[in-house]
C-alpha positions in Angstrom: -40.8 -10.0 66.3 -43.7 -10.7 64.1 -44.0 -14.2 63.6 -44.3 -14.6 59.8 -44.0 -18.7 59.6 -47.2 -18.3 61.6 -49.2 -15.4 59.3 -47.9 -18.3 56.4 -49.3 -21.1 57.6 -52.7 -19.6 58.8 -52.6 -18.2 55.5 -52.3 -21.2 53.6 -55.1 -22.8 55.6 -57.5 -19.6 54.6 -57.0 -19.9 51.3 -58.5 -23.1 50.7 -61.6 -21.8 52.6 -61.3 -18.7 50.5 -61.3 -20.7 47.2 -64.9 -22.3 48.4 -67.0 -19.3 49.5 -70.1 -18.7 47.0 -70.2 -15.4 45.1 -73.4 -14.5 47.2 -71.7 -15.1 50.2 -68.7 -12.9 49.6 -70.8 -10.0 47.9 -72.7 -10.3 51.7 -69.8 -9.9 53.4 -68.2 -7.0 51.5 -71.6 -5.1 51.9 -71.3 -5.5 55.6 -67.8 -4.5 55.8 -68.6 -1.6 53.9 -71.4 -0.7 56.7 -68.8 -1.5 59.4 -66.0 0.8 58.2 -68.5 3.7 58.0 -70.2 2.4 61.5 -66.5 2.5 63.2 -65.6 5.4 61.3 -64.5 7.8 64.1 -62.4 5.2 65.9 -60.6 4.3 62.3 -60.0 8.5 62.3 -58.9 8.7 65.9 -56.3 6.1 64.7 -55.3 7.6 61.7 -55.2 11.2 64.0 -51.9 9.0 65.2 -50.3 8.6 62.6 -50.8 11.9 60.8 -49.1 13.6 64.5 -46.3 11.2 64.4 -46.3 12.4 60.4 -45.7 16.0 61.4 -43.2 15.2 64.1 -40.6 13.1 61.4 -41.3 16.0 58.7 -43.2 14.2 56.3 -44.5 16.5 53.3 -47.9 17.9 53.3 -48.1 15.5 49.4 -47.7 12.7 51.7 -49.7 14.0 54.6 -52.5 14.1 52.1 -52.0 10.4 51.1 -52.1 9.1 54.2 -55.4 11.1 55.7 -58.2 9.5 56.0 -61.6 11.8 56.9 -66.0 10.5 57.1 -65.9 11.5 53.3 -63.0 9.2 52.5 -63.9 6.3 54.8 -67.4 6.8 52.6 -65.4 6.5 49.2 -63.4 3.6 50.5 -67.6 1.9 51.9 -68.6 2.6 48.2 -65.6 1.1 46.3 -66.0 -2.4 48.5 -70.0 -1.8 47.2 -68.6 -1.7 43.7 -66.2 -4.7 43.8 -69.6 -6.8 45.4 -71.3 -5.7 42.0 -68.6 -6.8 39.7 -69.1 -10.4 38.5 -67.3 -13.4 40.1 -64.1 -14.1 37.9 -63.4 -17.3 40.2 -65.1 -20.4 38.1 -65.3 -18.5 34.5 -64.5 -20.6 31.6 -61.7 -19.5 29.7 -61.4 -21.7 26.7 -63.1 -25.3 26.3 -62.1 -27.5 23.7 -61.8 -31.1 22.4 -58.7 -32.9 21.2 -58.8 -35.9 18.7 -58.2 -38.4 21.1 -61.7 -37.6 22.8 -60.1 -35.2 25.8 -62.5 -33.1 26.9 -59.8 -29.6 28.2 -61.3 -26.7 29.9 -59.1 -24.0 30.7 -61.1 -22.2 33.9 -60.2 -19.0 36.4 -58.8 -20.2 39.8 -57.8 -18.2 42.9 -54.5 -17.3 42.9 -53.9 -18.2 46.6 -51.9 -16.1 49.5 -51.6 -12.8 48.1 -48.7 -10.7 49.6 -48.8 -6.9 49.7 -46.5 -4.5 50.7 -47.4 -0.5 50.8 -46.6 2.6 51.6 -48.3 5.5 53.4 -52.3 5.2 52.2 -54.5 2.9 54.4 -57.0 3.1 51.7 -55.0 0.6 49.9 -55.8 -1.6 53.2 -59.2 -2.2 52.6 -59.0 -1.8 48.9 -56.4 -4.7 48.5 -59.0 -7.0 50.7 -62.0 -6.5 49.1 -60.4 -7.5 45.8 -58.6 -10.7 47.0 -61.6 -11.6 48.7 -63.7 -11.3 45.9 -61.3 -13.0 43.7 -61.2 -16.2 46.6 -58.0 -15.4 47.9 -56.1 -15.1 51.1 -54.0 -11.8 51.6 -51.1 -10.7 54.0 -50.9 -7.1 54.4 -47.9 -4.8 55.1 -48.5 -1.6 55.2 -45.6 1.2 56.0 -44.9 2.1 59.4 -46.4 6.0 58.6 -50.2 4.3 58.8 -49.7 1.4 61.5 -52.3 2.6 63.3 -55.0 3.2 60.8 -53.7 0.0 59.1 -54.3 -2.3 62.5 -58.3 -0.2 63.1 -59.1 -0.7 59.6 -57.6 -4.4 59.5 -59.3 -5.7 63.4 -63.1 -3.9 61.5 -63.1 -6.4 58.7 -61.2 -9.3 60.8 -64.3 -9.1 63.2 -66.7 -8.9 60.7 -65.0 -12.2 58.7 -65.9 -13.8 62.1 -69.0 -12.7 62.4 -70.1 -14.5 59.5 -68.7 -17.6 60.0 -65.7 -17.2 58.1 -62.2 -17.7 59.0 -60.5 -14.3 59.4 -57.3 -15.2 58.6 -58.4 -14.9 55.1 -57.1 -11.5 56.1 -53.6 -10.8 57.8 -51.8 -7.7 58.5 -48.2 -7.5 59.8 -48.3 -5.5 63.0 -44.3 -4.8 62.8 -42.6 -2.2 61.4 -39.0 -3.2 61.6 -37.7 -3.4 58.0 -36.0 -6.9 59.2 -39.7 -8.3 59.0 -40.1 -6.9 55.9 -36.9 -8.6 54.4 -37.7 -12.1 55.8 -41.6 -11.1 54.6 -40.2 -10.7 51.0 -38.9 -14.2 51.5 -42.1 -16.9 52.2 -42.2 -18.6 48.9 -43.3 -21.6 50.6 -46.6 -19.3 51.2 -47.0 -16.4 49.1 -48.1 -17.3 45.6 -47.6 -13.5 44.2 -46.1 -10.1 45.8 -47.2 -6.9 45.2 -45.8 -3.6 45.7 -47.4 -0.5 46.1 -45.5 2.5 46.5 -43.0 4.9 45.2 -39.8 3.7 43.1 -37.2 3.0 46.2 -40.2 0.6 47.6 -41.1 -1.2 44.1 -37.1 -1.4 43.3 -36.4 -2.9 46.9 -39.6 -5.1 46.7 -38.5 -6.3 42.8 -34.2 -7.3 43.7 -35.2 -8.7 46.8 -38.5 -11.2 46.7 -38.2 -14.7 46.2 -41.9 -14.1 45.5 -43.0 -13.8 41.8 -43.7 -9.9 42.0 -46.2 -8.2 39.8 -44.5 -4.5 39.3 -47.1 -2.0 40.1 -45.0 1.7 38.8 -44.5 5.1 39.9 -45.3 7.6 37.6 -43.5 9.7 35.3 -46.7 10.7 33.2 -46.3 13.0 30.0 -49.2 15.7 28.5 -47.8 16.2 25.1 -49.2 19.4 23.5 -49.0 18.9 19.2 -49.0 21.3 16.7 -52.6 20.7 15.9 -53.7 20.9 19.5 -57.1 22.6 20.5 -54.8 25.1 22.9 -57.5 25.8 25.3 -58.6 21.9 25.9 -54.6 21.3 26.0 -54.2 23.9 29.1 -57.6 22.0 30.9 -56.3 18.7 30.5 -52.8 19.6 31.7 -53.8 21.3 34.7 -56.4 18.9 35.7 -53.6 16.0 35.1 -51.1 17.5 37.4 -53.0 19.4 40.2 -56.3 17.5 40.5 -54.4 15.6 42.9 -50.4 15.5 42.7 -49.8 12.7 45.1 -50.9 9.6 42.8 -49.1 7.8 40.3 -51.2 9.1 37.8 -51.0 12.6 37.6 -48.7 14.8 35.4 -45.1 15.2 36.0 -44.1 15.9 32.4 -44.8 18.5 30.1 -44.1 18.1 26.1 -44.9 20.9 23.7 -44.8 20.7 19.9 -42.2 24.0 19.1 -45.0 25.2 16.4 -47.0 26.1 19.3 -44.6 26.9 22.2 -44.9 30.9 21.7 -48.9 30.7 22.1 -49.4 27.8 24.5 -46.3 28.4 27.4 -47.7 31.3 28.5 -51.4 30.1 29.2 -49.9 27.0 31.0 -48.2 29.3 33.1 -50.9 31.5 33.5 -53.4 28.7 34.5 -50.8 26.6 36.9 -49.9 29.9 38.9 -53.3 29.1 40.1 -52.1 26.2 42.2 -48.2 27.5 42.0 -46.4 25.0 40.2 -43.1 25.6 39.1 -41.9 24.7 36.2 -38.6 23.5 34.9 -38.0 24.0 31.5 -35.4 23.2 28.4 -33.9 26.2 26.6 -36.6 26.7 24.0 -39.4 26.9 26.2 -37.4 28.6 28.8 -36.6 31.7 25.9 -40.8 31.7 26.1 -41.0 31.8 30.0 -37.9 33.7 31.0 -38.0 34.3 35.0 -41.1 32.5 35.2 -39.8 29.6 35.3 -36.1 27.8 36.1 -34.0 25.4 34.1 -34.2 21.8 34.0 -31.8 19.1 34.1 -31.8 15.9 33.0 -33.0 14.5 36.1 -36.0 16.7 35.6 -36.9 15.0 32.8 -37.0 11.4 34.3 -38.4 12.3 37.7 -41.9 11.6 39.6 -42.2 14.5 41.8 -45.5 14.2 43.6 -45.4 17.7 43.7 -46.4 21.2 42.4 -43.7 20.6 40.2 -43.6 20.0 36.0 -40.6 19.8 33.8 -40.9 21.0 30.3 -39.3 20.0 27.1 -39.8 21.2 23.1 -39.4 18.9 20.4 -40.1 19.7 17.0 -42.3 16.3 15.8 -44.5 14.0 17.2 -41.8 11.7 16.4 -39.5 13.4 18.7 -42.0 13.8 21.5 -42.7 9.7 21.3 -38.7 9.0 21.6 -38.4 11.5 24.3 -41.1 10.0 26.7 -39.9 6.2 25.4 -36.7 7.3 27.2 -38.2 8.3 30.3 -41.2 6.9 30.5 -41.9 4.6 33.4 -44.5 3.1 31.0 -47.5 4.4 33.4 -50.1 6.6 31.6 -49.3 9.1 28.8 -51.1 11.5 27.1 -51.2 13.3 23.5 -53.6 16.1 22.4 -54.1 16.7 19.0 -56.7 17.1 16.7 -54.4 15.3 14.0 -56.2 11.8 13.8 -52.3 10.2 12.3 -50.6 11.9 15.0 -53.0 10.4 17.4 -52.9 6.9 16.0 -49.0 7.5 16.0 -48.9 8.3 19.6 -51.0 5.5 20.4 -49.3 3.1 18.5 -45.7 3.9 19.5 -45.6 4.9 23.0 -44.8 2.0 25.2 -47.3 2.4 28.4 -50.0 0.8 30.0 -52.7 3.6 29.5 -52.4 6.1 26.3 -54.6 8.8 26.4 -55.4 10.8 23.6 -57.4 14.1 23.8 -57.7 12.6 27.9 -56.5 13.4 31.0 -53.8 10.8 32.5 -55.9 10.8 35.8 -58.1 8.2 34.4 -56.2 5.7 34.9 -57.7 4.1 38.0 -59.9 0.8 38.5 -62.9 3.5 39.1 -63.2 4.8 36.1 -62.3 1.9 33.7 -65.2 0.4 35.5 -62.8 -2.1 37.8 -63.9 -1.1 41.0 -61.0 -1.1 43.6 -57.8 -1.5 42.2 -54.7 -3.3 43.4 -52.5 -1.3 41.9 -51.4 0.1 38.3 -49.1 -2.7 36.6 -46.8 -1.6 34.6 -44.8 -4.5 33.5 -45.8 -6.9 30.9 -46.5 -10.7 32.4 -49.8 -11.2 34.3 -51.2 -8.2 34.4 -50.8 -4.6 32.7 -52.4 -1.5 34.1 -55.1 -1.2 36.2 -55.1 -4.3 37.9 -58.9 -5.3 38.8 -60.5 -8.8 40.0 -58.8 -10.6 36.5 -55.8 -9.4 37.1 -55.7 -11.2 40.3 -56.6 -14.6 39.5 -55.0 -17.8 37.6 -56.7 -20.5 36.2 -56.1 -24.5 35.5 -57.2 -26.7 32.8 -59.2 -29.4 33.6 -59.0 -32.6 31.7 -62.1 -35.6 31.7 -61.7 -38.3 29.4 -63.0 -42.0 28.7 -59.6 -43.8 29.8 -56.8 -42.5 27.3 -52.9 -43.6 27.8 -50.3 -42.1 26.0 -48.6 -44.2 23.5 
């Protein structure tokens, strides 16, 4: 069995070398690993080649096939997000707030390193060296663990940027992965307060949900994703059917896409049928209420209420009608998992409504939900799409991965 107390204490001991290694210095290193990945590309590939037969042999689904590949162009992607975090500034040291108090205090409030970060994922070794280029850059230590679908790639990827850590004089344990895949490790992982500062899940709901009742950790709740396209009554039609299909079949294996479908009744009759029209492109069944099913007919089946509250990663979207934007905002409140959600309307009150209203971490309006991603808001890497409330909310970049401290100098005060 893994020994965890071990990874912990190593841990603890990297992070206070983490904490003191100059912004230079850690841009330097990222660009290197970045070179390295691509350099040891084919023997990350033959790993992942492992893991994508055993795939096959347990049954996994082509969606999660997809997830867990790894090819030259990906490993590239991965080389160019670590480029990207190196050209993000240094949150580590920023001043937050400085102020006096009448006493003469002097109290700055600064950005800090949050410490051993704890991550546990599922089936996408990209999140590997994703999740260490931002704790590195944000001076922290990290413990990986990774599912037991991409052990392989997960342990090539890992011994790259271990060696190149080493290579520049820095201690590699700043860098961990847990080798085991017994679940047992997992649970007792879940578990090391005494050396995790924060836990983070990344995965689909039975992952988070275990992750969330089970961790002595604080956890920061990265979500799956139930993600709504609601289609108004003042709607360009044509833009609404783009946006749609680009939100659910651009890729239908990340949090982000489109599992949801919400049409305003005034424009059921019209709209239905080009959505059906355009998503028979990449065969996606749709589930629908009554009203839109009376449009469809055999084209589609019904839904149930499951359907409505259900993140398929799949060439699947359930459909509901609703006769107000009003109506549409209650119905994705209620089955929301507060991810990314979309309106499109050329009504400027319904948009503000929408915006307003709708409790989520990204609300798009005239947007695909695909967006939201640390790329695109300019983040770099991301560890993940929070969707809870404290510490972090959405796309979690460099920030959203630190603490701080205030710092207090004074002239010899007492408390009376």
């Amino acid at each position: 069995m893994t020994d965890l107390k071990t990874l912990g204490e190593n841990a603890v001991k990297a992070k206070y070398k983490a904490a003191l290694i100059s912004t230079d210095k850690k841009n330097e290193v990222l660009i290197k690993c970045a070179k390295a990945l691509q350099e040891n590309a084919a023997s990350i590939i033959a790993a992942n080649e492992l893991d994508l037969n055993n795939a096959v042999q347990n049954g996994m689904s082509k969606a999660m096939q997809d997830r867990l590949r790894l090819t030259p162009q990906r490993i590239d992607g991965i080389a160019e997000g670590l480029h990207q975090v190196a050209a993000l500034p240094d949150p580590v040291g920023e001043i937050m707030e400085e102020f006096d108090r009448p006493n003469g205090m002097h109290i700055t409030k600064v950005r800090v390193p949050m410490g051993v970060i704890g991550i546990i994922y599922e089936s996408r070794p990209n999140v590997t060296p994703d999740a260490f280029s931002l704790t590195f850059k944000a001076g922290s230590a990290c413990i990986l663990k990774g599912g037991s679908d991409c052990i392989e790639s997960n342990k090539a990827i890992v011994k790259v940027l271990r060696n190149v850590l080493e290579e520049e004089g820095l201690d590699p344990d700043i860098l961990q992965l847990i080798e085991s895949t017994d679940r047992a490790v997992t649970a007792e992982f879940m578990k090391m307060k005494e050396y995790i500062d924060v836990l983070i899940p990344r995965g689909g709901a039975g992952l988070i949900r275990a992750v969330v009742e089970n961790s002595l950790i604080p956890v920061i709740e990265t979500g799956t994703g139930n993600c709504h396209v609601y289609i108004d009554k003042d709607a360009d039609l044509e833009m609404a059917v783009n946006i749609l299909f680009n939100a659910k079949t651009q890729r239908i294996s990340v949090c982000n896409a489109c599992e949801s479908l919400v049409v305003h009744s005034a424009v059921k009759d019209k709209v239905l049928p080009m959505i059906y029209e355009k998503l028979s492109e990449k065969n996606v069944e749709l589930r629908c209420d009554a009203p839109s099913l009376d449009v469809l007919g055999d084209k589609a089946v019904p839904a149930t209420e499951e359907d409505f509250g259900k993140e398929y990663l799949d060439y699947i979207l359930s459909v509901k009608t609703v006769d107000s934007v009003e109506e549409a905002i209650d119905h994705i409140n209620k089955y929301s998992t507060h991810h990314s959600e979309c309106i499109v309307t050329e009504n400027k009150e319904a948009a503000e409504m929408f915006q307003e209203r709708v409790d989520a971490a990204c609300v798009y309006v005239n947007v695909s939900t695909r967006f939201t991603d640390g790329f695109e808001f300019g983040f770099g890497a991301e560890i993940g799409i929070s969707t809870q409330k404290l510490q972090a909310r959405g796309p979690m970049g460099l920030r959203e991965i630190t603490s701080y401290k205030y710092r207090i100098t004074g002239n010899g005060q007492i408390r009376g």
